[in-house]
C-alpha positions as CSV (number, residue, x, y, z in Angstrom):
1,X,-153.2,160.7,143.0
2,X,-149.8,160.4,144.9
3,X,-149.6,160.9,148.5
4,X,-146.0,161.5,150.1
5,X,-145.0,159.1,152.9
6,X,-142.0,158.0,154.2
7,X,-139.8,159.6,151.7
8,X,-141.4,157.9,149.0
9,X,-144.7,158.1,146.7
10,X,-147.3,156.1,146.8
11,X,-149.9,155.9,144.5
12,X,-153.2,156.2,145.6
13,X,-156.8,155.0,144.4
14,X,-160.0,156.8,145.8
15,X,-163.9,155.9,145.0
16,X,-167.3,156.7,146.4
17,X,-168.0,158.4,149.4
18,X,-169.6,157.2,153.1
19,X,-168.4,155.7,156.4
20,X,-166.7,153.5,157.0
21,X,-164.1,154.2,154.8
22,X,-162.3,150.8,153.4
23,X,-158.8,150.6,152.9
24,X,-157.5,147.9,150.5
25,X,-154.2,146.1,150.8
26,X,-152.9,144.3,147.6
27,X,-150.8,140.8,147.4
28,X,-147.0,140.5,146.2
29,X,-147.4,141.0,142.4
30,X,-150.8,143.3,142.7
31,X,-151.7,147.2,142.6
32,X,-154.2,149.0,143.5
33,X,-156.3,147.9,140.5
34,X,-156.2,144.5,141.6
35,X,-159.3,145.4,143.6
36,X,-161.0,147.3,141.0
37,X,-163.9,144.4,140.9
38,X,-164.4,144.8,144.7
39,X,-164.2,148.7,145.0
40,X,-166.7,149.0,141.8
41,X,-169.5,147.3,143.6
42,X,-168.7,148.9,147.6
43,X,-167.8,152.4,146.4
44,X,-171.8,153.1,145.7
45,X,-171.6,152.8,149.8
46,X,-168.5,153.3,150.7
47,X,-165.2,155.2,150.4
48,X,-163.1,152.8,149.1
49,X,-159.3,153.5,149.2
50,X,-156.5,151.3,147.5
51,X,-152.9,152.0,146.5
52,X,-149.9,150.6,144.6
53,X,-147.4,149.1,148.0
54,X,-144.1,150.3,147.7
55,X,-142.0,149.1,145.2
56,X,-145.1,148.0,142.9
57,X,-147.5,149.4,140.3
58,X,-147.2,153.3,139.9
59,X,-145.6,153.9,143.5
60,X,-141.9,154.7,144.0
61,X,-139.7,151.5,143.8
62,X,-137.1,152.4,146.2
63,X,-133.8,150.0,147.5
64,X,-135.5,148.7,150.5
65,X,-138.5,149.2,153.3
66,X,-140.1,145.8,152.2
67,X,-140.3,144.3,155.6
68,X,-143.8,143.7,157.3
69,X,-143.4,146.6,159.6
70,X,-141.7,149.0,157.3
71,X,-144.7,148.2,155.0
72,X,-147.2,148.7,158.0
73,X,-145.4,152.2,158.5
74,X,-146.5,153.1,154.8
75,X,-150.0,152.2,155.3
76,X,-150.4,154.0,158.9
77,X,-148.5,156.7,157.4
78,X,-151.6,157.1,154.7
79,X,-154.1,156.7,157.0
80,X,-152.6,159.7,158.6
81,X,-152.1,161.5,155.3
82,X,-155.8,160.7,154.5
83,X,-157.1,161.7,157.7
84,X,-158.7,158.0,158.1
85,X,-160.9,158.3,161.5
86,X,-163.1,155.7,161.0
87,X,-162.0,152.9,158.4
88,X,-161.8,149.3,158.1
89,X,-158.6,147.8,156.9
90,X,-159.3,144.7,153.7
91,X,-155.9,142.6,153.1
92,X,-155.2,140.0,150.8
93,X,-151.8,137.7,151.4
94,X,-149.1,139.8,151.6
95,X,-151.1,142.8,152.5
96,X,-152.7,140.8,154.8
97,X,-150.1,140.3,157.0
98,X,-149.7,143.7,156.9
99,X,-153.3,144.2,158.1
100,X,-152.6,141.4,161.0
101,X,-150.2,143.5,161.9
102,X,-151.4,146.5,161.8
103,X,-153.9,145.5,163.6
104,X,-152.2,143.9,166.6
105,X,-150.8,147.8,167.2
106,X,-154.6,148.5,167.9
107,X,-154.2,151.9,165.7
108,X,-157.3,154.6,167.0
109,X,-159.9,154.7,163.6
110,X,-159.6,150.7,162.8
111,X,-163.2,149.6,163.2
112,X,-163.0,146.3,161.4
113,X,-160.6,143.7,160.0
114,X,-161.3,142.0,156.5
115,X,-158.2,139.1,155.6
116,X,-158.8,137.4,152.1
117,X,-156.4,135.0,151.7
118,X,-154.0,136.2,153.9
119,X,-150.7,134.8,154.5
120,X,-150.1,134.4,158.1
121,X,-148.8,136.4,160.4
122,X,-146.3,133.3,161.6
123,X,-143.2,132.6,159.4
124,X,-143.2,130.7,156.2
125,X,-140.5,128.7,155.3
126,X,-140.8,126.6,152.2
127,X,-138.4,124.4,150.9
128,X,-135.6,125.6,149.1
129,X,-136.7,124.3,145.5
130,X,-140.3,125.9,146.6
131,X,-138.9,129.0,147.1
132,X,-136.1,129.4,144.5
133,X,-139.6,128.7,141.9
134,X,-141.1,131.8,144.3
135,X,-137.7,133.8,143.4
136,X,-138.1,133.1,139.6
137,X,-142.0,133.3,139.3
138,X,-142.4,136.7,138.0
139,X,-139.0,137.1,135.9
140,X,-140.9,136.4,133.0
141,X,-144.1,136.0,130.9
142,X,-143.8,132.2,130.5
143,X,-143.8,132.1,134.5
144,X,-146.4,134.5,135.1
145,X,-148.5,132.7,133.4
146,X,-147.6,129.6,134.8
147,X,-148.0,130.9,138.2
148,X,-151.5,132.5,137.4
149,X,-152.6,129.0,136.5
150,X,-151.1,126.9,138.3
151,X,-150.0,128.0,141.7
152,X,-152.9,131.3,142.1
153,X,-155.6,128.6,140.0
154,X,-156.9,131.7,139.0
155,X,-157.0,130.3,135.3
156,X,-160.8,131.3,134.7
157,X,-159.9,135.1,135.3
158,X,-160.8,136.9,132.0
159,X,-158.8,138.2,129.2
160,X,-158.7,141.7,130.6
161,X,-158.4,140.9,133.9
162,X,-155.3,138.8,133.2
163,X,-154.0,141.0,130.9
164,X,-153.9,143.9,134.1
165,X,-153.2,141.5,136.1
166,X,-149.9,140.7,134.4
167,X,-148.9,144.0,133.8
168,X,-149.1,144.3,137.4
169,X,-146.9,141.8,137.9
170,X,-144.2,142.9,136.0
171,X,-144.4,146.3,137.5
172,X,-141.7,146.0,140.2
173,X,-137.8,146.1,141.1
174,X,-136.0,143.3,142.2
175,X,-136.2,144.6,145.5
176,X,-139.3,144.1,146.2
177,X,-140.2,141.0,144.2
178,X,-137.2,139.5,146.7
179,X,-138.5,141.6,149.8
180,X,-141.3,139.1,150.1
181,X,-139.8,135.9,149.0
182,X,-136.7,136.4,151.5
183,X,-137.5,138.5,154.3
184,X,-141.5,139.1,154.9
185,X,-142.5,136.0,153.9
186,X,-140.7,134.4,156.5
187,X,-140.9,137.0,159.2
188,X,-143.1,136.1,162.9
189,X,-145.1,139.4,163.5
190,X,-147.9,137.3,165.3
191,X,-147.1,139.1,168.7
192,X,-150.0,140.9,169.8
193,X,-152.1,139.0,167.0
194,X,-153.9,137.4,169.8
195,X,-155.1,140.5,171.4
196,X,-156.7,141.8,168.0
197,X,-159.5,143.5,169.5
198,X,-161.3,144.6,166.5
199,X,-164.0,142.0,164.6
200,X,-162.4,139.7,162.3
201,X,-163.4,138.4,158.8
202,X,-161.5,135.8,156.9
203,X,-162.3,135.1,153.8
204,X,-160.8,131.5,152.1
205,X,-160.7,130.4,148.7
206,X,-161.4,126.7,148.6
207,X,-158.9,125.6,145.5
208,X,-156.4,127.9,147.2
209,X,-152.8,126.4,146.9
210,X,-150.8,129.0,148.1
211,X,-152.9,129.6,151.7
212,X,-155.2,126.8,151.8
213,X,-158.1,127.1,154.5
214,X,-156.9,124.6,156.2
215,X,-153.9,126.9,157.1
216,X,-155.9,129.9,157.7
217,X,-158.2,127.9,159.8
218,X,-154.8,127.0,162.1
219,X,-152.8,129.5,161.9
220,X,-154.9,132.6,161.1
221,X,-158.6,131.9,162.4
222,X,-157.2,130.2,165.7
223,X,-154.7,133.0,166.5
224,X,-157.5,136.6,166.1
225,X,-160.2,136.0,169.0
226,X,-163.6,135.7,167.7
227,X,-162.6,136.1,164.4
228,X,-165.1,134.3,161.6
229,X,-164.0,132.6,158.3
230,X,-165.6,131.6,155.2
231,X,-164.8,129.9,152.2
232,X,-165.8,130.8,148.3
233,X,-166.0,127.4,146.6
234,X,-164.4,127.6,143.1
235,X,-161.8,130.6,144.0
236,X,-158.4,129.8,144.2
237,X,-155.5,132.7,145.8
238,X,-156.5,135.5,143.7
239,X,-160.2,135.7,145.2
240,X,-161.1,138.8,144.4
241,X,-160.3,138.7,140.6
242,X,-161.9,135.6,140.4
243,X,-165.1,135.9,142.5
244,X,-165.3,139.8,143.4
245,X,-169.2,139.8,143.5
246,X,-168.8,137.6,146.1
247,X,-165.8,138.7,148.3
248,X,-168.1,142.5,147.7
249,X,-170.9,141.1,149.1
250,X,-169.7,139.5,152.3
251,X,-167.3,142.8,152.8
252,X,-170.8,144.6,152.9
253,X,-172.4,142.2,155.1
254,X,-169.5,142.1,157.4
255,X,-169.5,146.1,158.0
C-alpha cells in the first residue's frame, strides 16, 4: 500500500495486529522486505509496519530529501498518516540514525527504541579511498556481491534471501545511493541523543565490519542513558537477514 507524505509515496508494508505497534527502518541498499524474517515471526503478536525509505524499493525516488532529518520527517510524517499512538521504533544502520534521531525529538506515541546495527548518530568520515569504494559499491552486480560478502559478511544468507536482497539494492537513483555516502553518513544529529528518554535496545552483530560493537559500545551505547546492548555471535551488518530468529526474539523480549 502507498501512503502520501511529503509530496512523495512511500511504500508501505503492514502485518499482524496488537500493541505495540513496531515500526521498521531499513539500511542504505534495503526495503521494506529486508525485514520480512523479523516481521514473519513478531506479526503473530504484533502490528508490524515497514516501508521502502525514499528514494529505495517501491517508494518514489525523487531529486533530494536524503538528509537524516528530511528522512526523519518521512517517517513522523507516516506515523501521523498511520495514526501510530503507541509504537516502538526498530532501526538498522542508516535507518537507525534515523530512529536516534527521531528519538532525541521525544515524539508523543514512541514507547521503545530498538537499534540493530546502527550507524551512529556522530559523523562518519572514512577515508577518501573508503568512501569512493562506498560510492561505487552498488553500481553493479560484481560489487554487490562483493559488498554482501565481504564488507556486510553476510555471505551465509540464502539463495533467496540474496537474490531479494540484491534486487533491493539495485532499486534506487543516484540520489539516494549518494545521499548516504556524502551527506547523512557524515552528518552530527547526536544533539539531544543524550536525553533519549525512552528504553534502549541495541542489538550488535559480532563479525560486523561496517559498525563493529566496539563502536556501538562508544559511540552509540555510551551516548542513550540506560540503554542495553547485545551481541549475536556469527552475524555480521545485515543481522536480520542472517540471524532473524534471533534479532525476533530479543525484539519480543525487549517489549
Amino acid at each position: 500500500m502507498y501512503y502520501a507524505v511529503n509530496n512523495i509515496n512511500l511504500y508501505v508494508k503492514e502485518e499482524g495486529h496488537g500493541k505495540p505497534a513496531l515500526l521498521f527502518l531499513h539500511f542504505w541498499g534495503g526495503s521494506a522486505d529486508t525485514w520480512n524474517g523479523v516481521t514473519g515471526i513478531l506479526k503473530h503478536d504484533f502490528k508490524c509496519i515497514s516501508y521502502d525509505h525514499r528514494g529505495w524499493g517501491r517508494s518514489d525516488k525523487p531529486a533530494g530529501g536524503y538528509s537524516i532529518p528530511e528522512l526523519a520527517q518521512d517517517t513522523l510524517a507516516l506515523v501521523k498518516a498511520l495514526d501510530l499512538q503507541n509504537y516502538i521504533l526498530i532501526g538498522h544502520s542508516m535507518g537507525g540514525k534515523v530512529a536516534q534521531y527521531i528519538a532525541a525529538q521525544k515524539p508523543d506515541g514512541l514507547q521503545k527504541l530498538v537499534l540493530v546495527a546502527p550507524s551512529p548518530s556522530l559523523p562518519t568520515i572514512p577515508p577518501a579511498e573508503i568512501l569512493e569504494g562506498m560510492r561505487s559499491a552498488y553500481t553493479s552486480l560484481e560489487n554487490i556481491n562483493a559488498t554482501i560478502d565481504h564488507v556486510f559478511k553476510a555471505g551465509d544468507i540464502g539463495p533467496d534471501i540474496r537474490e531479494q536482497l540484491i534486487k533491493d539494492i539495485q532499486s534506487h537513483n543516484e540520489s539516494s545511493r549518494l545521499g548516504w555516502t556524502d551527506t547523512a553518513l557524515q552528518e552530527d544529529v547526536s544533539a539531544g541523543v543524550a536525553q533519549i528518554a525512552v528504553p534502549t535496545l541495541i542489538i550488535a552483530g559480532e563479525n560486523d565490519l561496517v559498525d563493529p560493537p566496539q563502536r556501538l559500545e562508544a559511540e552509540v551505547k555510551a551516548l542513550i542513558p540506560r540503554s542495553e546492548m547485545t551481541i549475536i555471535n556469527g552475524a555480521g551488518h545485515l543481522i536480520m537477514l542472517q540471524k532473524p530468529g534471533q534479532v525476533a526474539a530479543l525484539i519480543k523480549d525487549f517489549i
